[in-house]
C-alpha positions in Angstrom: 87.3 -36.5 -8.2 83.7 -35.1 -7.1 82.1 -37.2 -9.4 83.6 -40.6 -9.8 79.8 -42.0 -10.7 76.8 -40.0 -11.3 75.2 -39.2 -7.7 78.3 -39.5 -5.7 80.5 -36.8 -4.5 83.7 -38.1 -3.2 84.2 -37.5 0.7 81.0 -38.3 2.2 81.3 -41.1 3.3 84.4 -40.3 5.1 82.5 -37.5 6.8 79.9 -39.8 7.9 82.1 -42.6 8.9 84.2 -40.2 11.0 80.9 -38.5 12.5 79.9 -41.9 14.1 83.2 -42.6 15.6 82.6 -38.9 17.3 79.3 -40.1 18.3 81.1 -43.4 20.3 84.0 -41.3 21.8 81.5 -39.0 23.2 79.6 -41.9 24.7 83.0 -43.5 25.9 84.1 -39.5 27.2 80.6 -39.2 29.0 81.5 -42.6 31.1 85.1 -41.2 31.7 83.9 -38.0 33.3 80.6 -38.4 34.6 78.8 -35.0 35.7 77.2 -33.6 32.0 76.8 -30.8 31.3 79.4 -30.1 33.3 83.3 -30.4 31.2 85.7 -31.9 34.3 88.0 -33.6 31.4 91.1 -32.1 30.8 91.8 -30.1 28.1 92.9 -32.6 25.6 89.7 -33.9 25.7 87.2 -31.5 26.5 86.4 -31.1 22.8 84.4 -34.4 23.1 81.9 -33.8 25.0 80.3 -32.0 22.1 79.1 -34.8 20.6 76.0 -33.0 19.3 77.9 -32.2 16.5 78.2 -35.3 14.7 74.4 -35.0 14.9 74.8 -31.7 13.5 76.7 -32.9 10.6 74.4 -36.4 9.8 71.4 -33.9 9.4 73.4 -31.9 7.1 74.5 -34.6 4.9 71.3 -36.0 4.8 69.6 -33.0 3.7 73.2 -32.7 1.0 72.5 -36.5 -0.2 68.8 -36.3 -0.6 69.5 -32.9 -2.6 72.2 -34.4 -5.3 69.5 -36.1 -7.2 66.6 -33.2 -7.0 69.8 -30.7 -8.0 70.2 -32.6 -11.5 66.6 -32.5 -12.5 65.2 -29.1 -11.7 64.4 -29.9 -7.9 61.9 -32.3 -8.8 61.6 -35.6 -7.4 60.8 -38.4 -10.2 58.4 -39.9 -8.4 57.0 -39.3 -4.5 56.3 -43.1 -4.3 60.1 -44.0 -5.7 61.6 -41.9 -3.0 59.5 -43.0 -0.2 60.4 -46.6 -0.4 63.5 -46.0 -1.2 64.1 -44.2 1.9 61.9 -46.4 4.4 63.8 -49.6 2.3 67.0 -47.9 3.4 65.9 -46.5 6.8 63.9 -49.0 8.5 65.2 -52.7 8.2 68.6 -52.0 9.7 66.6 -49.6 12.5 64.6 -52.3 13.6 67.1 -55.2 13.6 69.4 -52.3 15.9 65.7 -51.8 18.3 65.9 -55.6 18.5 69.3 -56.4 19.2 69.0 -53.0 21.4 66.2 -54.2 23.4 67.8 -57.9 23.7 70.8 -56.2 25.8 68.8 -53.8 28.1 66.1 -56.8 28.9 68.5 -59.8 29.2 72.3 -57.8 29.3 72.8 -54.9 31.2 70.4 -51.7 31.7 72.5 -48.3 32.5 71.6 -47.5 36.2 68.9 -45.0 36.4 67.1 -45.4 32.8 63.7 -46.4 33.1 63.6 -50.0 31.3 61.7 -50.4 27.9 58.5 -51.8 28.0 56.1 -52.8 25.2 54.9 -49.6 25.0 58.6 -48.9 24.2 58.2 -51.5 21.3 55.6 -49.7 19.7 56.7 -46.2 20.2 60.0 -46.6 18.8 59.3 -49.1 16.0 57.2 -46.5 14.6 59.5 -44.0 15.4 57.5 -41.4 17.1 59.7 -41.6 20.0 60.7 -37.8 20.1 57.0 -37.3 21.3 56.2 -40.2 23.6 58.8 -41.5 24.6 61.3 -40.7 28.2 58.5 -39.5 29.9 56.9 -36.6 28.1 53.9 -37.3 28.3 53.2 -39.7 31.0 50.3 -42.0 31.9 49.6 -44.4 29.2 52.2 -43.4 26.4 55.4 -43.2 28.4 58.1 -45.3 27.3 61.3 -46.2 28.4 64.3 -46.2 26.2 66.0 -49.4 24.6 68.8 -46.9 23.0 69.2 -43.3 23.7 71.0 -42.4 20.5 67.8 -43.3 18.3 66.1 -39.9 19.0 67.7 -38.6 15.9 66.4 -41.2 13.9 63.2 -40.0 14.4 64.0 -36.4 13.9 65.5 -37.4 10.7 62.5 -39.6 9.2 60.7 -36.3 9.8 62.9 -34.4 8.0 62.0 -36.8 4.9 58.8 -36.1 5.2 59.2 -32.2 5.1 61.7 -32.6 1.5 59.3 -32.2 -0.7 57.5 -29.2 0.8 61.1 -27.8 0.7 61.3 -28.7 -3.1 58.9 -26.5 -3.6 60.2 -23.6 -2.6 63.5 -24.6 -3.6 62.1 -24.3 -7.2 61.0 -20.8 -6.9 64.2 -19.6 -4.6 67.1 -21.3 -2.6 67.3 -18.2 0.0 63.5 -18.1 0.4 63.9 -21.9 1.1 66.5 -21.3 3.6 65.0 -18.1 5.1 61.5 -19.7 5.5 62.7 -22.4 7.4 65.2 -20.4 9.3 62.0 -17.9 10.3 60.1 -20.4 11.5 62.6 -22.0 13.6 63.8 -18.8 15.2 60.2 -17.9 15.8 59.9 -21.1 17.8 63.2 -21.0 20.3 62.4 -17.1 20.6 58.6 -17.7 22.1 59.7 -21.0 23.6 60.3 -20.0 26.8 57.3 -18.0 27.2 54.9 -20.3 25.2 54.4 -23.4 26.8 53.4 -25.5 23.4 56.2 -23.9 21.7 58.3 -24.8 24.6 57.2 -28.5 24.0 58.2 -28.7 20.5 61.2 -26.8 21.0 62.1 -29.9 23.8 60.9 -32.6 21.8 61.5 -31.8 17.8 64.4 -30.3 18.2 63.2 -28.1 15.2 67.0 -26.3 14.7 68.0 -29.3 12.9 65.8 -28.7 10.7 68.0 -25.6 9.3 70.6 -27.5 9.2 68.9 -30.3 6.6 67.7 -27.1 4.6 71.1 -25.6 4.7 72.5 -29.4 3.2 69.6 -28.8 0.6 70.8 -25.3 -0.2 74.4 -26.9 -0.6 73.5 -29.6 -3.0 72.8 -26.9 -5.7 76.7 -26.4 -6.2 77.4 -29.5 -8.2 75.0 -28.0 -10.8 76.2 -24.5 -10.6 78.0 -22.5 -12.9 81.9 -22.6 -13.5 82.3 -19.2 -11.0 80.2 -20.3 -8.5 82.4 -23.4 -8.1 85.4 -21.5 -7.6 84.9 -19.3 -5.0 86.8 -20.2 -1.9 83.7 -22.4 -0.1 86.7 -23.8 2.4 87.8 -20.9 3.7 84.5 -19.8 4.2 83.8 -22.4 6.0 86.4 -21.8 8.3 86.0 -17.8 8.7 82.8 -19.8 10.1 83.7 -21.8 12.1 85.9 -19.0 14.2 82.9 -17.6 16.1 81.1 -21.0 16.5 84.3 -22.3 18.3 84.5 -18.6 20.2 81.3 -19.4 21.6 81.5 -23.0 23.0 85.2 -21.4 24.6 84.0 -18.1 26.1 80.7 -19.2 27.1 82.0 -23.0 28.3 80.6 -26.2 28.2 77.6 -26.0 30.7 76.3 -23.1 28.7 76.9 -24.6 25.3 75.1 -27.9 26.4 72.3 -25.7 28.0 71.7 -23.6 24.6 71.9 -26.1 21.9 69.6 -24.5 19.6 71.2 -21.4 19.0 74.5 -23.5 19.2 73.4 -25.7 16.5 72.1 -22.6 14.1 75.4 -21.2 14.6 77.1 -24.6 13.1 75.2 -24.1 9.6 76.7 -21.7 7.9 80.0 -23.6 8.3 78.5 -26.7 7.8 76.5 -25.5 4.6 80.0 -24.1 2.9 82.4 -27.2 4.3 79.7 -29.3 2.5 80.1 -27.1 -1.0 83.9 -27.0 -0.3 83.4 -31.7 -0.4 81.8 -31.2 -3.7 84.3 -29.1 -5.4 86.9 -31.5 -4.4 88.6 -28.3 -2.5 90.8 -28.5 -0.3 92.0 -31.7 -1.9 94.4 -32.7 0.4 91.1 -33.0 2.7 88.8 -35.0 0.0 92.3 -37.2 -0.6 92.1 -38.4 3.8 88.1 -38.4 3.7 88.3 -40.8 0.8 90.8 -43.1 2.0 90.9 -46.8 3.3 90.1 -46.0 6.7 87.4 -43.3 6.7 86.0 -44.6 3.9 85.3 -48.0 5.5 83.9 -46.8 8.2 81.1 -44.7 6.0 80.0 -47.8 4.9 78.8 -49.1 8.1 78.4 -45.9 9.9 74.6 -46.1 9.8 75.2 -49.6 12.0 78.0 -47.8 13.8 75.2 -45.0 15.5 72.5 -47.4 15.9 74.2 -50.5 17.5 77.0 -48.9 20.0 75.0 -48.1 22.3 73.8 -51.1 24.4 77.5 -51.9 24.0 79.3 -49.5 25.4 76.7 -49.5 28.5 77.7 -53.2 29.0 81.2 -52.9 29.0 81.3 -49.7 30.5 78.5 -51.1 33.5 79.7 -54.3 33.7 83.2 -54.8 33.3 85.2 -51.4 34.0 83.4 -48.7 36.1 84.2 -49.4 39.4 87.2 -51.9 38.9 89.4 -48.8 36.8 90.3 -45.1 38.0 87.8 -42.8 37.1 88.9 -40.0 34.3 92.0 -40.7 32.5 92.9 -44.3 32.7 89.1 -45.5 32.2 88.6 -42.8 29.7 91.7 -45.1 28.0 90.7 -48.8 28.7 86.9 -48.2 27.3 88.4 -47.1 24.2 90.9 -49.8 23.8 88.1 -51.9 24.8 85.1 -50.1 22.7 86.3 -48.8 19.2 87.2 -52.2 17.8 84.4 -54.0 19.7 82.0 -51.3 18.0 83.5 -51.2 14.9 83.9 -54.9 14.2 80.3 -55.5 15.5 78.8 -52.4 13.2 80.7 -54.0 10.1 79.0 -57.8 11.1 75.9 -56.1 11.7 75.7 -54.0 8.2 76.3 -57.2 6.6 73.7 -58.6 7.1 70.8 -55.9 7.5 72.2 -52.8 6.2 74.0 -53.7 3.1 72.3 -56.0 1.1 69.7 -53.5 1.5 71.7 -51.2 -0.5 72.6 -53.4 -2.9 69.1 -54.9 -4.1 66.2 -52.4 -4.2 63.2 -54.4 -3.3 61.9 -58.1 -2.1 62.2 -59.8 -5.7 65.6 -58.7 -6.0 66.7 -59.5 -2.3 65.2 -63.1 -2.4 66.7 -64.1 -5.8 70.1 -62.5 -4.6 69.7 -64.5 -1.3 69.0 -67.6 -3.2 71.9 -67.4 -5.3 74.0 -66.9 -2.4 72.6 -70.2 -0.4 72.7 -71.9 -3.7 76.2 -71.5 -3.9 76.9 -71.9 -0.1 74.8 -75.7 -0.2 77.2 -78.2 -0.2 77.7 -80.6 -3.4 77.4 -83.7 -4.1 79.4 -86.8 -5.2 78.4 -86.6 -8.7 78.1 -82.6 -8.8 82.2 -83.0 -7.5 83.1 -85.7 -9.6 81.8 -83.7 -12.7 83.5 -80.8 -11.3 87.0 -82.9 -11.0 87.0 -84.6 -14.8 86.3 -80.4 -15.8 89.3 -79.9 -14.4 91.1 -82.3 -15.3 90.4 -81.7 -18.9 90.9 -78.1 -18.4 94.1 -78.8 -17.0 95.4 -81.6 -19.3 98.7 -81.3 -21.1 98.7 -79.1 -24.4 100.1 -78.9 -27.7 102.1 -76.8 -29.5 99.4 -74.4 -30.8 97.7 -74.0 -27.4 95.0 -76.4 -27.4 94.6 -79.6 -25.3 96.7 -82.7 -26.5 94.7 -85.4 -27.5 97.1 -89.2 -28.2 96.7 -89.9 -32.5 94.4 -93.3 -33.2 96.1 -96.0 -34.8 95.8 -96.0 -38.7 95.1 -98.9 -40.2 97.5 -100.7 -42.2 97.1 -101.1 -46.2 95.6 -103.9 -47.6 95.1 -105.2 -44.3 91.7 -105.4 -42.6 90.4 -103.1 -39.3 90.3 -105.8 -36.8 86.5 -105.5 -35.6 86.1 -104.9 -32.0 83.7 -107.9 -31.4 82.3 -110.9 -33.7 79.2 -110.2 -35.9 77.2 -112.0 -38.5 78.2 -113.0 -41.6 77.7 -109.5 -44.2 76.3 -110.9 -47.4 78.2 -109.7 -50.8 76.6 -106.2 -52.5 75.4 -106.9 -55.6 76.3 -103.6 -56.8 79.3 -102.9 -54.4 81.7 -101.9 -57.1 78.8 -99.3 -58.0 78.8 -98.0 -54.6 82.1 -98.0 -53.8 83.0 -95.4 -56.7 80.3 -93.5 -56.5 79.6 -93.1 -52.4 82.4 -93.0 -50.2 
């Protein structure tokens, strides 16, 4: 099952598709029970308003997916150039379609109250995604920007991330813990001096450098679909979950406020579970876990759950703004109508959305092949005409004539001509003079 094609590990997508629906709930939770950091939801829903998770886990993956190809060919990229246009190709169109469409609903739709409105300074900031650093106010004066669409800070975190895999390659190729370790070092080195460092402080705010373990430690996980037979068959989900207990510990004994307060060391403490659940995927193990993550459902929302994160947004401020705060019972019953409301407007709008600037995308890597696909497609979309459908229609018909007994199409026998008797000519000619040597000819020709 891990490997139904060369590059793919089954179960991925699921995991991604089931991340961005975490990412919308939280948003919808957020409205429900207003007052974050602070968890007043009850307990059947507290556990979404840890929505920093599903961030946790798109960093993970990313670092995991970029790794599978590296992992087959001795950590080595085949070319630099290849895999930078293959991930800006990937990356960018459906990012800036989602800061159009984005900036269409703040602008002309709805704003959430107490956002500063995006500017053209915004424009410029976020389409070239250096947002982290200018943007929400950070800086002030001239380079302060206003947001069109809070979630795309991890975009830019992530398009980072790409530009630091190759550096990590390197060391990969000497040693996967030195990889790891170096990366962790650095990072801890950072959120320990932070608070008494003011330019460490600053990056620590804006870069948000822990996720950058967390790509390493998808990196470090990638390695498993080339490892040996024993390495594979250790017990990766179980370790995983002997993980997970003390991450879980910590949110619950130390509480929501302090977990939202402390996510950097809340986020390192995710990787090692992360790292193994990611191993445990690729082994097909547990399988009835790879069996849900591959079904019909999850699986269908991996495949737009790129347009899922970027587009939700504006449109669960809208509905939430416009039509039901204020008009429903705060907590439980609006925490209910915005997601009856919200999940299939999302969805449905993520899936129209992929379709046309996420997918095709996919599909065709580069202009040339886009264009010819695209005119193939209007060519067969154009309408026809008369004689195009009549040629179609006596096709058919012939196709779809009666048959004879051996299969092929039944054709009515031409009249034989009788002996002795003449062929009746079908019109009136000239007189045909006499052969001189017809008897010659006769015998001799036909």
């Amino acid at each position: 099952m891990a490997a139904t094609r060369p590059g793919r590990v089954v179960g991925l997508d699921g995991i991604r598709g089931l991340a961005a629906l975490f990412v919308v709930l939280n948003h919808i939770f957020e409205r429900a029970w207003p007052g974050y950091p602070a968890n007043r939801a009850p307990f059947w829903a507290a556990w979404m308003t840890y929505g920093r998770f599903a961030v946790v886990m798109f960093i993970a993956l990313s670092g995991f997916s970029l790794g599978l190809g590296p992992a087959r060919s001795g950590w080595r990229f085949k070319s630099i150039a290849t895999y930078a246009h293959r991930r800006a190709w990937r990356i960018l169109p459906p990012y800036w379609a989602a800061l159009g469409f984005s900036l269409v609903m703040t602008w002309y739709v709805l704003a959430q109250p107490g956002w500063a409105l995006p500017n053209g300074k915004s424009v410029v900031v976020y389409g070239l995604l250096v947002q982290d650093a200018f943007s929400q106010g950070h800086h002030g004066g001239f380079w302060s920007a206003g947001s069109p669409n809070r979630a795309f800070w991890s975009i830019a975190i992530e398009a980072q991330l790409y530009v630091l895999l190759p550096l990590l390659l390197l060391v990969r190729r000497v040693s996967a813990r030195a990889m790891v370790g170096l990366v962790a070092a650095i990072v801890v080195t950072i959120g320990l001096l932070g608070p008494h460092v003011p330019l460490m402080n600053s990056a620590l705010v804006k870069f948000t450098p822990d996720l950058a373990v967390l790509f390493a430690v998808g990196l470090l996980a990638a390695g498993i679909v080339t490892a040996g037979e024993h390495t594979r068959s250790r017990p990766w989900a179980g370790y995983a979950l002997a993980a997970t207990v003390p991450a879980i510990a910590l949110m619950v004994v130390k509480g929501s406020t302090w977990s939202s307060l402390n996510l950097f060391w809340l986020d390192l403490a995710w990787a090692p579970a992360v790292g193994c659940f990611l191993a445990a995927i690729a082994t097909s193990r547990p399988r009835p876990v790879v069996r849900f993550l591959d079904s019909l459902l999850p699986r269908s929302l991996g495949s737009c759950s790129y347009s899922l994160y970027l587009t939700h947004m504006p449109i669960v401020i809208a509905v939430s703004y416009g039509l039901v705060l204020g008009r429903v019972a705060t907590g439980t019953p609006t925490f209910f109508v915005l997601a009856a409301i919200l999940l299939p407007v999302t969805v449905c709008f993520a899936r129209l959305f992929a379709a046309v600037f996420e997918l095709p995308f996919q599909r065709h890597r580069g202009w040339i092949p886009l264009r010819q696909a695209m005119s193939a497609r209007l060519r067969q979309l154009r309408p026809a005409g008369p004689a195009v459908v009549a040629g179609r229609w006596r096709r058919a018909s012939r196709a779809n004539g009666p048959r004879n007994q051996s299969g092929g199409r039944y054709r009515a026998a031409r009249p034989r001509p009788v002996a002795g008797r003449a062929r009746p000519a079908s019109r009136p000619g000239p007189p045909v003079p006499p052969d001189p040597g017809g008897s010659a000819t006769r015998s001799g020709s036909c």
